[in-house]
N, C-alpha and C positions, 0 to 999 in steps of 0.2 A: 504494500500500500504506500502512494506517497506522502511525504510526510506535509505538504501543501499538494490543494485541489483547489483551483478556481474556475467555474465556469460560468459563464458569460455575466462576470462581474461590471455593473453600470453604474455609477455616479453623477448625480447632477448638484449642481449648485446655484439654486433660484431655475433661469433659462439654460444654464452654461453645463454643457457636457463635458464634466471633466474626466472621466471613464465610461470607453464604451465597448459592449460585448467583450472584455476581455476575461479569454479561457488560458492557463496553463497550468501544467503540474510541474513540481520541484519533488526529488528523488532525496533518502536522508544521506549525509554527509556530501553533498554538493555545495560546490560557492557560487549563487546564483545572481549575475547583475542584470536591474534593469536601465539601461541606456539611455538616454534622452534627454533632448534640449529642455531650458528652464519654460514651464507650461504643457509639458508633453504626457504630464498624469504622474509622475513616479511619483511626489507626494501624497499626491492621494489615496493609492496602492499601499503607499506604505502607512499612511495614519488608519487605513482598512484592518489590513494584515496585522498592525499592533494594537490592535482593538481603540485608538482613539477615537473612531467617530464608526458608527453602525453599517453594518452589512444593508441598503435599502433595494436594492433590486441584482439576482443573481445570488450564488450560492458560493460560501469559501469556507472550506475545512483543515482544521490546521492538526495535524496530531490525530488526524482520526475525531475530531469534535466539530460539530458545526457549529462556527464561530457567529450565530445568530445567535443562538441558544446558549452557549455555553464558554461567554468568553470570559467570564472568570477564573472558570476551570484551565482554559487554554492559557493563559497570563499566568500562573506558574508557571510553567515551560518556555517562557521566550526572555529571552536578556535584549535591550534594545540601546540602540545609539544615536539620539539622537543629531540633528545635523548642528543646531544649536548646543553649546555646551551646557551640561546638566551637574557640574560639579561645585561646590563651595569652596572657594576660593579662599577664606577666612581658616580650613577647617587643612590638617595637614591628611595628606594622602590615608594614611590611617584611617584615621575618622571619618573621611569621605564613605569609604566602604565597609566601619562599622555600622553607620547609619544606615547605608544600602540594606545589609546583610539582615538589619531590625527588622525594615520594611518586607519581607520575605519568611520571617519568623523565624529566621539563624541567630542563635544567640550564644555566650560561652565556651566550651571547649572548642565546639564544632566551628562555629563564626572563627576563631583565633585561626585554628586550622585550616579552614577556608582563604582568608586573609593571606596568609603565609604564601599558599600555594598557589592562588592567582599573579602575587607580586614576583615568585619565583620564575611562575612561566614566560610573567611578561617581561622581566628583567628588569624593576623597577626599583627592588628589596631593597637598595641603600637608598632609596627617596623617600619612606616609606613615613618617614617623622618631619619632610617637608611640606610647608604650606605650599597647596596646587600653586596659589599665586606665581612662587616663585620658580615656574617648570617652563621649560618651553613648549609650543604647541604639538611639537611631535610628545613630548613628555604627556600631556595632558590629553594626547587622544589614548594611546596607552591606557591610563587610569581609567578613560570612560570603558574601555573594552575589558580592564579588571573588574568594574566593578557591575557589569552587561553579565559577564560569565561567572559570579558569585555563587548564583544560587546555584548554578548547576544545570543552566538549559538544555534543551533537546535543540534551539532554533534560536538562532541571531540575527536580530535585523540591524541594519547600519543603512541610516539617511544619508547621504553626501557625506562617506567618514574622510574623503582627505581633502575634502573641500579647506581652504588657508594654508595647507601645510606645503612647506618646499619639496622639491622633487624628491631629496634624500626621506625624508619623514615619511615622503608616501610611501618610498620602497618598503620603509618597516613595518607601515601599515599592512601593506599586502603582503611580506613576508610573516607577521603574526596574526594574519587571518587564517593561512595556509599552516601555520603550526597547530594553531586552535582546531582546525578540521581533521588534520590527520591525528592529533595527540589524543582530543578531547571525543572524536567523532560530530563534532556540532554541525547540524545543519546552518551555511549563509547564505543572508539572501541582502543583497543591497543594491542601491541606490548611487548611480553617477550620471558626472556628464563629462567624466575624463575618460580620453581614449584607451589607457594605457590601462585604469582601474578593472575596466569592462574587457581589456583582452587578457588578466588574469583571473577572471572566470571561469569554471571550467564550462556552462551557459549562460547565453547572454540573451535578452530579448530586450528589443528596441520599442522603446515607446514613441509615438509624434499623435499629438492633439489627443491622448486617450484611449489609441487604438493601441493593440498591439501588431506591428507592423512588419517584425520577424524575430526568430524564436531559434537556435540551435546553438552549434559551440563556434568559436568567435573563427576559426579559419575554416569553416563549413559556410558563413557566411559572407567570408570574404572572397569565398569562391564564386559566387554569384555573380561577382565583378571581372569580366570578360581579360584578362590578359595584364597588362600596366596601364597606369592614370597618366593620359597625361592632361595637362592645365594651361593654356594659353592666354596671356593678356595684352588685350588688342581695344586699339584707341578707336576699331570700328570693330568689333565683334560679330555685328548680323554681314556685313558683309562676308567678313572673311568666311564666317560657318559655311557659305555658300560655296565658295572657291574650293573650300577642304571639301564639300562633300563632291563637287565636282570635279577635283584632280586626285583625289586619295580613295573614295567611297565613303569617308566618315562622316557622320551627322550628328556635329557636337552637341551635348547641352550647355545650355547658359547658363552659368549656377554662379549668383551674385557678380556678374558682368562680367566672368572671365571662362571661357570654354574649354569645356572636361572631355575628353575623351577617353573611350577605352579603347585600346590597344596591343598587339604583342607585338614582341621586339621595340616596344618605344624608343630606345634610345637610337635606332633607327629612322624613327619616325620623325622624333625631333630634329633631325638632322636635315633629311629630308625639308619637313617646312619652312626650317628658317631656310635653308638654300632658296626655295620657290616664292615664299614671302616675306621678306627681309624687310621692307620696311611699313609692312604692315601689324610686327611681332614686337612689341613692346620686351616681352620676357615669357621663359616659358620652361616650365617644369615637373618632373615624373618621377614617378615610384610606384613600390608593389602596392595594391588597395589597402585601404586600412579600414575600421567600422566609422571611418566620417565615410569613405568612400561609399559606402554600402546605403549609409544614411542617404547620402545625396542620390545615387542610383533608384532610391526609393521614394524618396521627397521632391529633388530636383532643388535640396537647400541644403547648404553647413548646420552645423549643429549649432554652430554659433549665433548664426543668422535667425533661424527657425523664432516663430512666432513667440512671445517672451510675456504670454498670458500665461496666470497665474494660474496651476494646479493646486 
């Protein structure tokens, strides 16, 4: 059985469809991301999935419980991280996570024990008597994932967990996400709009406006995308599109005023066009697809760009 079931889960807010028909299942000990520009539904997915706000149309079972009915029961078993920081700053890493441990009914020997062995995993044991204040961000997202896996989840949700932190912080992040899966067995399931987050899962599903818009592992996706990218920018764009489809066969797309195509042997191809249209070629560059590429192939926009309504 998997350990998430969603099927054709919909959300509205007032007129505003912020989820629609979305169905998937998550399997236990997988790290599952969902992808997507800022308004593309992943908040709402996840304030669903953490029981902050009600199941209203569509069915999601978490644990084997349906989370209409039973999501008390269900909230034992999930440790969550919020994208905003949930921790007391006043309060030394300690305390942070004796007060967690209260909330969850861990008290005395076991709470100490607990304590101990979250701060070991995460590497944080000689901070342990400092105030959060004085931690850096990669330090303090840590703590929030110490004190998420306390009680002993079956399931982990992380909203935007490396959202502020530097490229280095993120690495640790997704390397103590991947220690927590294999050590602990925990089911994860989160939340990006970083490329890199979403291609260290081992599923990734892409959300835009709500929908869920593709579903598998992150280079099973990027197979979709025909060959190499390449990107042209041109101070006439609709012209050139024309020329290229008529000297080469390609029929670019316009994605935020600069022309994508797909291609094999690109760096061929590059060669190629600037030779034939040289001073119609502003600049122009290629590589293997990535999941923006996939994004765009499916949208016909950057992730960046994508409509920036609020989910």
């Amino acid at each position: 059985m998997p350990l998430i079931e969603v099927e054709n889960l919909s959300h509205t807010y007032g007129d505003r469809q912020a989820l629609a028909n979305v169905t998937f299942s998550i399997s236990r000990g997988e790290i599952f991301g969902f992808l997507g520009p800022n308004g593309g539904g992943k908040t709402t997915l996840f304030k669903i999935l953490s029981t902050l706000i009600p199941v209203t149309d569509g069915t999601v079972s978490l644990l084997g419980h349906n989370l209409s009915r039973d999501s008390s029961v269900v909230r034992k078993h999930v440790g969550v991280v919020f994208q905003q920081p949930s921790l007391d700053l006043k309060l030394t890493v300690t305390e942070n996570l004796r007060h967690h441990g209260h909330l969850y009914g861990v008290w005395g020997k076991e709470l100490k024990h607990q304590i101990q062995a979250v701060l070991d995993q995460l590497e944080i044991g000689d901070r342990a008597r400092d105030r959060v204040e004085t931690l850096s961000g990669g330090l303090r997202r840590r703590v929030e994932l110490a004190k998420a896996i306390l009680h002993q989840p079956d399931l982990l949700l992380l909203d935007e967990p490396s959202t502020g932190l530097d490229p280095g912080a993120r690495r640790n992040v997704r390397e103590y996400l991947r220690h927590l899966r294999d050590k602990n067995g925990i089911t994860i399931v989160l939340t990006t709009h970083i490329l890199e987050e979403a291609d260290g899962c081992d599923l990734v599903g892409i959300l835009n406006e709500g929908r869920l818009i593709a579903l598998g592992k992150s280079d099973e996706l990027k197979d979709r995308v025909g060959g190499d990218i390449v990107m042209i920018d041109s101070p006439t764009p609709e012209q050139l599109r024309m020329k290229l489809d008529q000297q080469f066969g390609y029929s670019p797309t316009l994605v935020d005023g600069a022309l994508c195509i797909e291609c094999y042997q690109g760096h061929e191809f590059v060669r190629d066009v600037i030779a034939a249209f040289p001073a119609e070629i502003c600049s122009v560059r290629f590589g293997k697809p990535t999941l923006e590429d996939v994004f765009i192939k499916l949208t016909g926009r950057h992730l960046r760009s994508a409509s920036p309504k609020r989910d």
